[in-house]
TORKOL-4160 file (C-alpha; in steps of 0.2 Angstrom, whole numbers, padded with zeros to 4 digits, m for minus):
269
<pt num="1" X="m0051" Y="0952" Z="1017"/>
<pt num="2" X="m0032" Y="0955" Z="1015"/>
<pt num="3" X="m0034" Y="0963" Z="1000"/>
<pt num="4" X="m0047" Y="0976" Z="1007"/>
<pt num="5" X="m0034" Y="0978" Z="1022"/>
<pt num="6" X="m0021" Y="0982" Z="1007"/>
<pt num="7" X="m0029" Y="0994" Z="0995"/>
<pt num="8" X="m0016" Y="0999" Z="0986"/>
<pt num="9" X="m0005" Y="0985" Z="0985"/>
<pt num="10" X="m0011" Y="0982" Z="0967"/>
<pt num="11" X="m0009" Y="0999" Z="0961"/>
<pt num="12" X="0009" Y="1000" Z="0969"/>
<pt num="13" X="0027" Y="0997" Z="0961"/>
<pt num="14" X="0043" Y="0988" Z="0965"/>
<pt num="15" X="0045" Y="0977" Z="0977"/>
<pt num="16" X="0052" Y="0988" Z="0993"/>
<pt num="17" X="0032" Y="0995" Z="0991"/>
<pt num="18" X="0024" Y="0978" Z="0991"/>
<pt num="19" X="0035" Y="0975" Z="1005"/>
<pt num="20" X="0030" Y="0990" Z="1015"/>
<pt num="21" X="0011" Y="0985" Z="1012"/>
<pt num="22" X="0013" Y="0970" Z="1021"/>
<pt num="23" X="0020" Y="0982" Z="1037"/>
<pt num="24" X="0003" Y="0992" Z="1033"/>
<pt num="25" X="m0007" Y="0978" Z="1036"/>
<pt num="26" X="0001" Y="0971" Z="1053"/>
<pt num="27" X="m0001" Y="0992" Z="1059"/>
<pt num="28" X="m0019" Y="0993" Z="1055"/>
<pt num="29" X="m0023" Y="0975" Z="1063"/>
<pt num="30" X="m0015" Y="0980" Z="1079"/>
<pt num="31" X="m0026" Y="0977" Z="1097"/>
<pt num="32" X="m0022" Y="0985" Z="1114"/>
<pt num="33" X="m0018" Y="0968" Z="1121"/>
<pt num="34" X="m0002" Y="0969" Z="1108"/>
<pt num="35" X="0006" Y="0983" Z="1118"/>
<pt num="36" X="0006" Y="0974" Z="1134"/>
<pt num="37" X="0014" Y="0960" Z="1126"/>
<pt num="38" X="0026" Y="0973" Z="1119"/>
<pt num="39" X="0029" Y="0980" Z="1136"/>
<pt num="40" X="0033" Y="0964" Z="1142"/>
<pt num="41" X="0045" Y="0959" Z="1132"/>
<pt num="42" X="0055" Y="0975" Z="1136"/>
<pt num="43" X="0055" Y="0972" Z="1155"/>
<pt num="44" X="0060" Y="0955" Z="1156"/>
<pt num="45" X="0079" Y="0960" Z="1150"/>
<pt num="46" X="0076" Y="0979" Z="1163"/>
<pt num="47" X="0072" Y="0965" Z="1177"/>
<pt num="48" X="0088" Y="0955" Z="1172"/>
<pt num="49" X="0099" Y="0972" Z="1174"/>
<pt num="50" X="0093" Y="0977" Z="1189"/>
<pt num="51" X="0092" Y="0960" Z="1198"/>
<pt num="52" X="0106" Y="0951" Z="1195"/>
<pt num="53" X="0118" Y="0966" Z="1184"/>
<pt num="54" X="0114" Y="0978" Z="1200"/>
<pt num="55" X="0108" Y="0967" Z="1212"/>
<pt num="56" X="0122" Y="0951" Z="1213"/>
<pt num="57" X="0134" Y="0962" Z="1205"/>
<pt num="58" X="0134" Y="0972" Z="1221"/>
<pt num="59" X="0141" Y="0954" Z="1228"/>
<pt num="60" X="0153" Y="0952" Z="1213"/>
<pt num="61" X="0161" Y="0969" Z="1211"/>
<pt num="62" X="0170" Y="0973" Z="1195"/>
<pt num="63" X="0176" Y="0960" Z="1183"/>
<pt num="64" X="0189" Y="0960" Z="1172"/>
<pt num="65" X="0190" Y="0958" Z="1153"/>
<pt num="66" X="0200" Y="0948" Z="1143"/>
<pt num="67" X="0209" Y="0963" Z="1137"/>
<pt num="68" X="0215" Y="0968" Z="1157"/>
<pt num="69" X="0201" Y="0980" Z="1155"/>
<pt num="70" X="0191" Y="0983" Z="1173"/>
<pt num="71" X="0173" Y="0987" Z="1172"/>
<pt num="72" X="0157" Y="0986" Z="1184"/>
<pt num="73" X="0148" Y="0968" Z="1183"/>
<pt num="74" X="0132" Y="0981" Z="1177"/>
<pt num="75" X="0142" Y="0988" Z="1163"/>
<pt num="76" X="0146" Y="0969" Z="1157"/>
<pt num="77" X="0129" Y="0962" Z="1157"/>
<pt num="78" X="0119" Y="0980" Z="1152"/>
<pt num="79" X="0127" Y="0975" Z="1130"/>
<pt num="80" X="0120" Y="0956" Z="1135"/>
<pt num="81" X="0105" Y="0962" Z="1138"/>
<pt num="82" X="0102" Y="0974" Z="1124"/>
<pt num="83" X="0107" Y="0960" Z="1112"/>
<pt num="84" X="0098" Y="0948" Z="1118"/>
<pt num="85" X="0083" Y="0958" Z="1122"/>
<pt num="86" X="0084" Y="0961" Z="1100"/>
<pt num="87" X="0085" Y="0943" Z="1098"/>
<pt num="88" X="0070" Y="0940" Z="1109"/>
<pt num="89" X="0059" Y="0956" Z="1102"/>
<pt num="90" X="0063" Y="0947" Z="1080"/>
<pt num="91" X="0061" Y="0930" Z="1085"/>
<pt num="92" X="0044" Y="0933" Z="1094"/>
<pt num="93" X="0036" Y="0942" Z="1078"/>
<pt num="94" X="0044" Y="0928" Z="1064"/>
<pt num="95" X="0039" Y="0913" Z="1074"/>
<pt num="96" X="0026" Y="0911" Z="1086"/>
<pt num="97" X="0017" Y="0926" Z="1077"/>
<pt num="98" X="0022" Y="0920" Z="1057"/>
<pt num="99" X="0018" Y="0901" Z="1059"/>
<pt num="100" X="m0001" Y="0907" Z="1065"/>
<pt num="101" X="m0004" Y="0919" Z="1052"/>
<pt num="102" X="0005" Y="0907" Z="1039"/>
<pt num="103" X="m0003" Y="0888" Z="1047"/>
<pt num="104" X="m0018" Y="0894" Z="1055"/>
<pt num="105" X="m0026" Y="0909" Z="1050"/>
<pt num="106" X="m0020" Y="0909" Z="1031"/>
<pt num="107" X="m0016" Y="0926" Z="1030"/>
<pt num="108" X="m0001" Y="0922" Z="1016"/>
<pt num="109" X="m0013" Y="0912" Z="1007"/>
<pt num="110" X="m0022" Y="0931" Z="1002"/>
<pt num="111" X="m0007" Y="0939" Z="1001"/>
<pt num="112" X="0000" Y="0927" Z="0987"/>
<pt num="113" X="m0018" Y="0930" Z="0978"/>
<pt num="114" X="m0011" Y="0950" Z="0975"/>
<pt num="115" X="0005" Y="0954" Z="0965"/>
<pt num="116" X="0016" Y="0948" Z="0981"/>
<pt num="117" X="0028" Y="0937" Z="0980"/>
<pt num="118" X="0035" Y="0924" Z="0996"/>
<pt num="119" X="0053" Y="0936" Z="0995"/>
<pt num="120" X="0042" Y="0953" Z="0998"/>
<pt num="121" X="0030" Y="0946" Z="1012"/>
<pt num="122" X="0045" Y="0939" Z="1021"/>
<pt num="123" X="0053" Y="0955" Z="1021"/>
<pt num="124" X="0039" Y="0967" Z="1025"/>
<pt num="125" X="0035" Y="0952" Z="1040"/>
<pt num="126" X="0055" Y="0955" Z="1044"/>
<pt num="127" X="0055" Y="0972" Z="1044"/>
<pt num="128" X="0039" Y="0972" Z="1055"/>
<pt num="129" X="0047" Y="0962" Z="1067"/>
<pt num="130" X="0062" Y="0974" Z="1066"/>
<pt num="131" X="0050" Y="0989" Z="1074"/>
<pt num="132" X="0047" Y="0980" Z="1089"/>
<pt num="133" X="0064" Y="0977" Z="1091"/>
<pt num="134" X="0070" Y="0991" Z="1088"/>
<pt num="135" X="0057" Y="0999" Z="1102"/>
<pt num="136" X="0066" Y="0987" Z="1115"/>
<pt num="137" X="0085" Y="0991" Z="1108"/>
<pt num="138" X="0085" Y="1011" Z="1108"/>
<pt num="139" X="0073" Y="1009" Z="1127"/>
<pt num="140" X="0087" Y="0998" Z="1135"/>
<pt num="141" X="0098" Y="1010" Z="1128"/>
<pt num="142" X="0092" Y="1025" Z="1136"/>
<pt num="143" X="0092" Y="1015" Z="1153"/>
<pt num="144" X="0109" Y="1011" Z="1149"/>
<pt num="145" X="0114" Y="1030" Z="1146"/>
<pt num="146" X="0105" Y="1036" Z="1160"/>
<pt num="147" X="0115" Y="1023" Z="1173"/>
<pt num="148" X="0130" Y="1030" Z="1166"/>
<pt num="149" X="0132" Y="1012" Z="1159"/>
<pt num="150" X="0139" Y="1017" Z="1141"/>
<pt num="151" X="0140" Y="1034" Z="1132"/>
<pt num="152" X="0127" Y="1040" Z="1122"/>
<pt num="153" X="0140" Y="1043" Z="1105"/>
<pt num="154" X="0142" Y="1023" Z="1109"/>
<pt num="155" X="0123" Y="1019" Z="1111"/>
<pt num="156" X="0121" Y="1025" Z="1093"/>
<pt num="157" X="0134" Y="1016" Z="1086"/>
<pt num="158" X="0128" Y="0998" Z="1097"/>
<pt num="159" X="0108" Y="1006" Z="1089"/>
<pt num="160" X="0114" Y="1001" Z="1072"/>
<pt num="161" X="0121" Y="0985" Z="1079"/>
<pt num="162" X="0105" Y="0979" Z="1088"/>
<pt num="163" X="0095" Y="0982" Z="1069"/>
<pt num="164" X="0108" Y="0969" Z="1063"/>
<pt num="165" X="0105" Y="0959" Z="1077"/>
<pt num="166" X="0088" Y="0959" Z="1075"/>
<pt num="167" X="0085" Y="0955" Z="1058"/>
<pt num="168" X="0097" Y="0940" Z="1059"/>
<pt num="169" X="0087" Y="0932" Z="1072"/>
<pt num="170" X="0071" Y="0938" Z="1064"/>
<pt num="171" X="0077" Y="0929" Z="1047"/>
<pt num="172" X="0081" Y="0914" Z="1057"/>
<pt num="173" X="0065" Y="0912" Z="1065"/>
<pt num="174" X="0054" Y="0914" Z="1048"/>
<pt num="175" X="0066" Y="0900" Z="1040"/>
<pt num="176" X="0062" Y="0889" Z="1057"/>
<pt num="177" X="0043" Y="0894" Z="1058"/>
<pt num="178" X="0041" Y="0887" Z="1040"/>
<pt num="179" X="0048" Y="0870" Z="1046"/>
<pt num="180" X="0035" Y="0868" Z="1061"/>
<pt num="181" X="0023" Y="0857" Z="1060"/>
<pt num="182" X="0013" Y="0863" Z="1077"/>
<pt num="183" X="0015" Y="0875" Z="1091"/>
<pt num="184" X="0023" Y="0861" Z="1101"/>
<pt num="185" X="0037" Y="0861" Z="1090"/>
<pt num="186" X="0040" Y="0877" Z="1097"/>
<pt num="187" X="0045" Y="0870" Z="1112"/>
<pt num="188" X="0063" Y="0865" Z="1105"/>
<pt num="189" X="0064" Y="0885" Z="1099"/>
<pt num="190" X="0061" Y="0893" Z="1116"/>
<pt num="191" X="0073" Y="0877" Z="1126"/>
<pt num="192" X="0087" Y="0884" Z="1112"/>
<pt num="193" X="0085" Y="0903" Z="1113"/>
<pt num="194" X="0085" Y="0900" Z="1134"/>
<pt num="195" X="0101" Y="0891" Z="1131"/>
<pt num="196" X="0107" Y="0904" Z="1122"/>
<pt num="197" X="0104" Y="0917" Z="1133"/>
<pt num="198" X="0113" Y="0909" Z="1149"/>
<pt num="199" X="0128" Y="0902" Z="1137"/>
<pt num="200" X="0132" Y="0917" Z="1126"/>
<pt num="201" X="0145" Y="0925" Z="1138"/>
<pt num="202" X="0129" Y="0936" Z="1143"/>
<pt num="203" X="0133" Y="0934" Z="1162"/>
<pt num="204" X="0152" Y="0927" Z="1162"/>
<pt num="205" X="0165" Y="0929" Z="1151"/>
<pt num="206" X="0167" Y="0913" Z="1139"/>
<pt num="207" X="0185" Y="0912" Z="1144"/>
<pt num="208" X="0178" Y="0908" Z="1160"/>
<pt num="209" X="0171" Y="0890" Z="1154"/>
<pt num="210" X="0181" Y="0874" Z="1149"/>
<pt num="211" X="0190" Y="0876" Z="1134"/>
<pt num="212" X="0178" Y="0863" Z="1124"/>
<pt num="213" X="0162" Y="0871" Z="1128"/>
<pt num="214" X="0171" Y="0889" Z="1125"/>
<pt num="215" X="0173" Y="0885" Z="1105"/>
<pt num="216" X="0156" Y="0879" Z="1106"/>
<pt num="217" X="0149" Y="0895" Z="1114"/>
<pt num="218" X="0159" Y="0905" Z="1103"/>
<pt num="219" X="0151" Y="0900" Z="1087"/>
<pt num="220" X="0133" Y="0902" Z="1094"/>
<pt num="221" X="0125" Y="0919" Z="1085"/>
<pt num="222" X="0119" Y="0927" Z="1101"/>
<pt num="223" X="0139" Y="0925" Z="1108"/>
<pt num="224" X="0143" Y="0936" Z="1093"/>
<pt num="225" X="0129" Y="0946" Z="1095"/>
<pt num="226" X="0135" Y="0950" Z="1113"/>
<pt num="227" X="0153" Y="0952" Z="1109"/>
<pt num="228" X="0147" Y="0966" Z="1095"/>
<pt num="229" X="0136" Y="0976" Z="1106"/>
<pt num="230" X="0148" Y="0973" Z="1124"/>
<pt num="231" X="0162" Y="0982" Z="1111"/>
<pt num="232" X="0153" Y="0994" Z="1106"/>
<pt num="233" X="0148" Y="0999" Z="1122"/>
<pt num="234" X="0161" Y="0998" Z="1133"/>
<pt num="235" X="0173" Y="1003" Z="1118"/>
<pt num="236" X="0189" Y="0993" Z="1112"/>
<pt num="237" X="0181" Y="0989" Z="1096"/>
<pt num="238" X="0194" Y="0979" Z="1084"/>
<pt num="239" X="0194" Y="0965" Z="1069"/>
<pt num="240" X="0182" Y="0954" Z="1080"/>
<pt num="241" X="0171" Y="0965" Z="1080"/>
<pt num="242" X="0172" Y="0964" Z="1059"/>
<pt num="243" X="0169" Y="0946" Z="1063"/>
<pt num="244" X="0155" Y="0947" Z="1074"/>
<pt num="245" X="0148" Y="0956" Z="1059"/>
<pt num="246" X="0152" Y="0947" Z="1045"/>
<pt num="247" X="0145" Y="0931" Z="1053"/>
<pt num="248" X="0128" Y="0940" Z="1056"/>
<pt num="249" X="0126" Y="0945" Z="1037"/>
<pt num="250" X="0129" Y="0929" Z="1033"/>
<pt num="251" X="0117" Y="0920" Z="1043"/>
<pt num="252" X="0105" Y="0934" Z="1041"/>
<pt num="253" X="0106" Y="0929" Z="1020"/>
<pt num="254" X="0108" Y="0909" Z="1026"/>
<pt num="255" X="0090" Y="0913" Z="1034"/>
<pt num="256" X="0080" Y="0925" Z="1021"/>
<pt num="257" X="0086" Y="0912" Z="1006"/>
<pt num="258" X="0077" Y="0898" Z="1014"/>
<pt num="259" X="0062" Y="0909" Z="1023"/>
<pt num="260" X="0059" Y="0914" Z="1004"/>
<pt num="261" X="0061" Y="0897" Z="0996"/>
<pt num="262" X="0052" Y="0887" Z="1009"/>
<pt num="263" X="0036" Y="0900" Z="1009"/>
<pt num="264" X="0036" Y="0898" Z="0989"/>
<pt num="265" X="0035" Y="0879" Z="0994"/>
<pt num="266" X="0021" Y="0880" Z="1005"/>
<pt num="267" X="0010" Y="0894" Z="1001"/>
<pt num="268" X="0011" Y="0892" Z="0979"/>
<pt num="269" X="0006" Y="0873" Z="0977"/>
């Protein structure tokens, strides 16, 4: 059956091709039911904005920065959003969705069977998972431009940071999935992503909490994730921001070397 659904993955060459079949397959498999869940996952960081960036930040009023910088409590949570809403958009295609196809429905068994190899159907997966994220990241981005919450020169730039963004988080959920033994194990993946999003400086700043659980927060990937895209959006970009990036390349290698390894493991006995 997958190999019908790829007819010319045999006949291709290299490996960025095989790759690219695997995004083929997940296109021609889609159902009208996917798009809802698509749309939902794009309004649940929109309804954050508005309810408690617009809404309670009507009761807060502007909020200073570490810098001395003044901004409107929307303008701080709008990059919090955007990053989280990438994180939320990779992880919901390399985990819930990869462990099925992987555990249940065996679709990576057929794959192997062709020229594929574990390293090209995690990255076509990834790379999947990077178009739905990437819908929610440049959509968010065009709300945040039209409230006037960032410039559009800066959305582009804070565009190619959400890609970053989402292929970290997407490499870290296929290298979680291939640990999972059942969908209740899932339950600890969900619990940590929530955490992340109410500790990663995405409402307060992470000055604002005690000193101990400020280091703690501050090595967390979504912190770093917010602190890239809230930079790049409000501008005052400088060598953190190097930081922020070098410490999402690393973890986004950290996750495809063990994704890879762990699939080999698995699906080649």
């Amino acid at each position: 059956m997958v190999t019908l659904m790829l007819p010319r993955l045999i006949a291709s060459e290299g490996p960025a091709r095989r790759s690219g079949a695997v995004i083929e397959r997940n296109a021609t498999s889609l159902r009208g039911a996917y798009w809802i869940v698509v749309a939902s996952g794009f309004l649940e960081p929109l309804l954050y904005l508005f309810s408690i960036g617009v809404g309670v930040g009507a009761l807060i009023g502007d909020l200073t920065l570490p810098g001395g910088r003044v901004v409107e409590y929307a303008a701080f949570v709008a990059p919090a959003m955007l990053a989280s809403s990438a994180m939320t958009g990779a992880l919901s295609e390399t985990t819930f969705n990869f462990f099925g196809k992987m555990k249940y429905w065996k679709l990576y068994d057929g794959m192997l069977a062709t020229p594929l190899r574990p390293i090209e159907v995690a990255l076509g997966e990834l790379a999947w998972a990077m178009i739905r994220g990437n819908i929610y990241g440049a959509a968010f981005l065009v709300v945040m431009v039209a409230m006037d919450l960032t410039t559009p020169g800066r959305a582009v730039a804070a565009f190619f940071a959400t890609v970053l963004i989402g292929f970290t988080f997407g490499s870290l959920g296929m290298a979680l999935s291939t640990f999972m033994r059942s969908w209740q194990d899932f339950d600890i993946v969900v619990s940590v992503q929530f955490a992340l999003f109410l500790f990663s400086g995405t409402f307060v700043p992470a000055q604002a909490y005690p000193a101990v659980l400020r280091w703690l927060v501050e090595i967390t990937p979504l912190y770093r994730a917010v602190d890239l895209t809230r930079a790049l959006c409000l501008g005052g970009v400088g060598w953190l921001q190097l930081l922020d990036v070098f410490y999402l390349l690393v973890l986004f290698a950290a996750g495809m070397a063990v994704a890879s390894r762990r699939m080999g493991k698995l699906l080649l006995k």
